[in-house]
N, C-alpha and C positions, 0 to 999 in steps of 0.2 A: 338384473341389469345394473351395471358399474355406472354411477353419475360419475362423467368425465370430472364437471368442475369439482366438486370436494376433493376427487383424487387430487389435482394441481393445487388446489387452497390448503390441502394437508400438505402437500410434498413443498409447497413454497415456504409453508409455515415451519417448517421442521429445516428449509437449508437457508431461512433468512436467520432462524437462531442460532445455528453453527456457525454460521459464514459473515451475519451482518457486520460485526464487530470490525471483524481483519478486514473486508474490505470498505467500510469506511476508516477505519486507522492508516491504510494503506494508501488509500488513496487520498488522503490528506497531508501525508507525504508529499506527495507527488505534487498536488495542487494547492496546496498550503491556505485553503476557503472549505469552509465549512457546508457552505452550500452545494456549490459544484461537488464536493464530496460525496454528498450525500445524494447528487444526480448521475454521479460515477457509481453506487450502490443499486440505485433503483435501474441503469443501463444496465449492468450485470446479472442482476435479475429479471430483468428479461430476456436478456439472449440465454438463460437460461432452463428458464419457464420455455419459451418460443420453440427450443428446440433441444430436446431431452434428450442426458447422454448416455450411454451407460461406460461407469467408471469400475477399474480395474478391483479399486479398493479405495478408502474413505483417503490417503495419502493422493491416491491419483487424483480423485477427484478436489483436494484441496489445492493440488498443484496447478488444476488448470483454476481456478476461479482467481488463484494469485494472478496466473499469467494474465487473463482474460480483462483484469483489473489493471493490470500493469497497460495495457495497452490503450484502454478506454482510457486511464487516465492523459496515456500520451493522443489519442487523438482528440481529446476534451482540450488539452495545451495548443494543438497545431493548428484547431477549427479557427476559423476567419472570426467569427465575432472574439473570441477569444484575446486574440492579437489587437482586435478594436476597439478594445472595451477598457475605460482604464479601471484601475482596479486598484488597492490601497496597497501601501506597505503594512501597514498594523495589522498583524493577524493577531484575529482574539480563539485563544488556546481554551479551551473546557475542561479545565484543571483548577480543582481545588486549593490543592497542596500547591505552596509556591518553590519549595525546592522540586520538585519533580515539572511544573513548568518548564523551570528555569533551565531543567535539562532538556526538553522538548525544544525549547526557542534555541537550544541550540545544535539540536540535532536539524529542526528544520533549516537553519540555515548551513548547514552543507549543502554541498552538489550535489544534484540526485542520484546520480551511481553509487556517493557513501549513506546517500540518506537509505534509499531501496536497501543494500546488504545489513545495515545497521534495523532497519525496521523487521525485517527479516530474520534476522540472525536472534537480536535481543526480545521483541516483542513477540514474534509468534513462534519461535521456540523451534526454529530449522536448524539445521547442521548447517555445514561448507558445503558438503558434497549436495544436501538435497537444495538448495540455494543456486547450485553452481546446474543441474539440472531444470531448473526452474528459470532461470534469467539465460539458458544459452552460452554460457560462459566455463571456461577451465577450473575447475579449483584452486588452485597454486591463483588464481586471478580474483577469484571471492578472499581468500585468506587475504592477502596482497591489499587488497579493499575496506576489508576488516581491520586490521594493523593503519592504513594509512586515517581512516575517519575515526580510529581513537586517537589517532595521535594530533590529529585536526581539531577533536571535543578538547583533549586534553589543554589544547593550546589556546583556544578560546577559553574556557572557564579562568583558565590563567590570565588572561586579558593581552595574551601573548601576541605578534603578528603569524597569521595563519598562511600559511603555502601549501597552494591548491597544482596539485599535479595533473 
């Protein structure tokens, strides 16, 4: 006889260590708090625990948990206490190294369409094409994305004035 629970406490244990990383980095992004973050991880893991899926291949199945993240995060943003709650500007980054901060502070403050492709692109190591599957969107429109939020970092490190399209 298969005991149900170990099977779930191994299989959570094995895709909270593949998966926990990216999506709390991801959803940190998004939400720019550390906590909420980390309550956008523990959401994700459970609708995944809750309702098991069977994926194509270890790409499919990383592609949806991106998606699945991406959206908890935006309904974590659109919820009512959310909008009610105030909340700080100082966000405390969990970085040692202060040049690699210092690139972070300014990747978060882009717009989240270059923050998303940028966190995407450079941190978890997607192409254009699997990026442009994953957010719903053209290629030619991730690349386009890509080019516009380095040129946005580029301008900010400069202390430059930044033009948000």
């Amino acid at each position: 006889m298969v005991d149900y629970y170990s099977v779930n406490e191994k299989y959570a244990n094995e895709v909270f260590n593949e998966y926990g990383n990216t999506i709390l980095r991801l959803a940190f992004t998004y939400l720019k708090n550390i906590h909420d973050s980390e309550d956008c991880v523990q959401i994700v893991f459970m609708k995944m625990l809750k309702e098991p899926r069977c994926f194509e291949d270890e790409n499919h199945e990383r592609a949806w948990v991106i998606r699945v993240t991406i959206n908890t995060c935006k309904d974590i943003l659109k919820s009512n206490w959310k909008r009610r709650v105030f909340t700080s500007d100082n966000i405390i980054i969990p970085i040692e190294n202060s040049e690699n901060k210092e690139i972070v502070e300014f990747v978060l403050g882009l717009p989240i369409k270059y923050r998303t492709v940028i966190q995407l692109y450079y941190f978890e190591n997607y192409n254009t094409l699997e990026i442009a599957k994953i957010l719903n969107l053209k290629q030619a429109t991730i690349r386009t994305r890509l080019r516009r939020s380095r040129k946005l970092l580029e301008n900010k490190m400069r202390g430059e004035f930044d033009y948000v399209w």
